[in-house]
N, C-alpha and C positions, 0 to 999 in steps of 0.2 A: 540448814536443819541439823539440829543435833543427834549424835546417834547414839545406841546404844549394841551391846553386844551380847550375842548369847552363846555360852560356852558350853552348854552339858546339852544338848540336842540328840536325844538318841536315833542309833539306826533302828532300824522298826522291821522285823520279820515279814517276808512277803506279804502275806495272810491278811496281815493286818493292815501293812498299806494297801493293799486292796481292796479292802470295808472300807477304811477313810477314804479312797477316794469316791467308791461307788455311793458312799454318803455325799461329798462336796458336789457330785454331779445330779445326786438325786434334787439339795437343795438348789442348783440352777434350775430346774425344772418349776419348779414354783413362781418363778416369772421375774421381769425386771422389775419389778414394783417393788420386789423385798430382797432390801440388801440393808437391814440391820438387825440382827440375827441375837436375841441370847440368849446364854447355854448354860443351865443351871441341873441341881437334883434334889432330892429328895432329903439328902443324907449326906454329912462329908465322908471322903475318901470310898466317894461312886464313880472317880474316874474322870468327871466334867473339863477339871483345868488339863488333864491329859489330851482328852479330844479336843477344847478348842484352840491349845497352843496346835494341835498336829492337821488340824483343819485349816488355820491360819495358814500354815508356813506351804500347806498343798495349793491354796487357793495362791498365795503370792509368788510359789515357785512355775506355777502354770504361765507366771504374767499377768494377773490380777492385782491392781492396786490394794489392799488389804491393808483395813487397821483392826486392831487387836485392845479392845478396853479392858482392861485390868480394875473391875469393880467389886472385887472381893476387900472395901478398905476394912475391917473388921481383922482378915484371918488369911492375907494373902501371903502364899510359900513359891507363888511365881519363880519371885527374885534370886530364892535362895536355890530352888529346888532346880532352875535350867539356869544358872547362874551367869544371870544380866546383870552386866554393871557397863560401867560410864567412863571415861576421864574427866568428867567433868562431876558437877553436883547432880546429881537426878533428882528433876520437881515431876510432883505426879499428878493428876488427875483431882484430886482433892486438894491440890494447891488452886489450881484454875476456879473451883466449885466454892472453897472460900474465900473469892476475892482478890488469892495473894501472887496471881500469875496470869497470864496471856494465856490463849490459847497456842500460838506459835513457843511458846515457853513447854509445855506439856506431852506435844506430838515427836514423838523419835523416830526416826529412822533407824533399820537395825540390820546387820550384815544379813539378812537375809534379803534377796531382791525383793523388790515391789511389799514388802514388810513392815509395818508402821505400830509403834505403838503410842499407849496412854499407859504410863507403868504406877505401878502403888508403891508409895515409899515407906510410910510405916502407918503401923492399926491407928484406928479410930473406934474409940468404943463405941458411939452413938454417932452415926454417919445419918440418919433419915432426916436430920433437918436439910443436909448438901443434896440429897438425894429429890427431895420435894421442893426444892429453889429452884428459880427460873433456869440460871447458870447451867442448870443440868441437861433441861430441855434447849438448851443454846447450844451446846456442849455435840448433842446429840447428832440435832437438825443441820449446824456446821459441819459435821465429819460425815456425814450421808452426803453431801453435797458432794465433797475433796473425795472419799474414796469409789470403788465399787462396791465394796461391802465390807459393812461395820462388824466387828465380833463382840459379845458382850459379856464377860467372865463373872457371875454374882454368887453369893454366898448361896448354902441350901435351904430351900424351902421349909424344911423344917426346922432350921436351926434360928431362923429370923426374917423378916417381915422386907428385906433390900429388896429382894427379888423383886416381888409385887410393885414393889417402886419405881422398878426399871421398866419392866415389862410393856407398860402403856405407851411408852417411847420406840418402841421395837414395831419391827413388821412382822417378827414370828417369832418363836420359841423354840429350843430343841431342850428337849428334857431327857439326863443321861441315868438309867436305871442299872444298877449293879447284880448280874443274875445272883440268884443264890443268896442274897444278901439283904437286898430289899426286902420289907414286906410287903404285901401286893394290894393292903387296904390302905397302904404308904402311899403307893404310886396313885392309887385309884384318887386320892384326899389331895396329893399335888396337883392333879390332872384337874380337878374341880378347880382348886383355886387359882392355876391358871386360866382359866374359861373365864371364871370371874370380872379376871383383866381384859376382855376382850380382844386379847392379843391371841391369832391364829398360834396355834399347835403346830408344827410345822411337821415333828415328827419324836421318837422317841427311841434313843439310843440302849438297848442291850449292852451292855457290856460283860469283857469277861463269861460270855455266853457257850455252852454248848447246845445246838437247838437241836440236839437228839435228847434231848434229856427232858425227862418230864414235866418238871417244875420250869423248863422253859417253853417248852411248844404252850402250858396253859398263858405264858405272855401274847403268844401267836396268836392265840384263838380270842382271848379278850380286846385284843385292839387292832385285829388283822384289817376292820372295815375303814379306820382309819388313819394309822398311822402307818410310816412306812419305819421298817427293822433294820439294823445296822449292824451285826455281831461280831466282836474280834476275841482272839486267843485262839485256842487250836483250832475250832474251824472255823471258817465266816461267809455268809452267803446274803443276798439280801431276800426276804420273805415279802411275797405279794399278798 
């Protein structure tokens, strides 16, 4: 298998590793039935690809087999931003999706243990035809078999229609909301049209959260019945 490497991995402040783990534990609780997971938001630069590259590398560092899809082909800064690269050519996820690779061509291994990816090699302006072909749902169904659990990195929901695409293929959803930043008739209009897809909510990440602060406990009290809270930055705790 071929590997890939990732250079710019940051170290992560206590606090913080400890909301992302109390998240990767909270979604084992959700059963063995759901190990293909994706992680999307509302809005770019809400933090999404943050937590699922730091969800990935916690679940594979425990000794969980873990793949990592890279489904942002539109507007993906994976590559550049933790800076993966190859000795070799990197084929990505949308080579396999139009015909022009294997699936064993696609799958990397990556210096971090039990770590796998599907990496994006460069944009594609109109990705929803790849996205609605069989290949995709092949694609899917294949890599739930080989790992324990799938990760699925898409563009935001508000910005284009991928999400939705993915979503039907998944066992659940985590949706990452930026305190302070979102607006909350945003979240409320994501949350719908994930329901849509009849793909479970699984849960819905705060980010950048302080939950002493006003404009955040009204997060608390609008989705406390069913979601469960994730908060990182200066403080993090998880809300029942």
């Amino acid at each position: 298998m071929k590997e890939l490497v990732i250079r710019n991995m940051p170290k992560l402040p206590f606090d913080v590793t400890e909301a992302l783990n109390q998240f990767r534990i909270n979604l084992g609780f959700c059963g063995d039935e759901v190990k293909t997971i994706m992680v999307t938001s509302s809005l770019p630069n809400e933090g999404k690809s943050f937590l699922v590259m730091q969800l990935w590398r916690m679940m594979a560092e425990v000794g969980t087999p873990t793949l990592l899809i890279d489904c942002d082909y539109r507007n993906s800064e994976m590559r550049t931003k933790y800076g993966i690269s190859s000795t070799e050519k990197i084929v990505g996820g949308a080579h396999y999706l139009a015909g022009k690779a294997d699936m064993s061509d696609v799958i990397y291994q990556t210096n971090i243990p039990n770590g796998y990816m599907i990496p994006t090699t460069s944009a594609i302006a109109n990705p929803t035809i790849l996205l609605e072909g069989t290949r995709f749902s092949h694609m899917i169904e294949s890599c739930a078999k080989t790992f324990s659990y799938v990760l699925i990195d898409t563009p935001p929901l508000g910005s284009v229609a991928d999400a939705l695409n993915v979503a039907p293929h998944c066992d659940g959803t985590v949706l990452v909301v930026r305190s302070g930043a979102t607006p909350r008739k945003l979240v409320d209009n994501s949350v719908q049209l994930l329901k849509r897809t009849e793909t479970p909510l699984l849960g819905i990440v705060l980010n950048r959260a302080d939950m002493n602060s006003k404009s955040n406990m009204y997060y608390h009290r609008y989705y406390r019945s069913s979601y469960y809270y994730n908060s990182y930055g200066s403080r993090s705790q998880k809300q029942k």
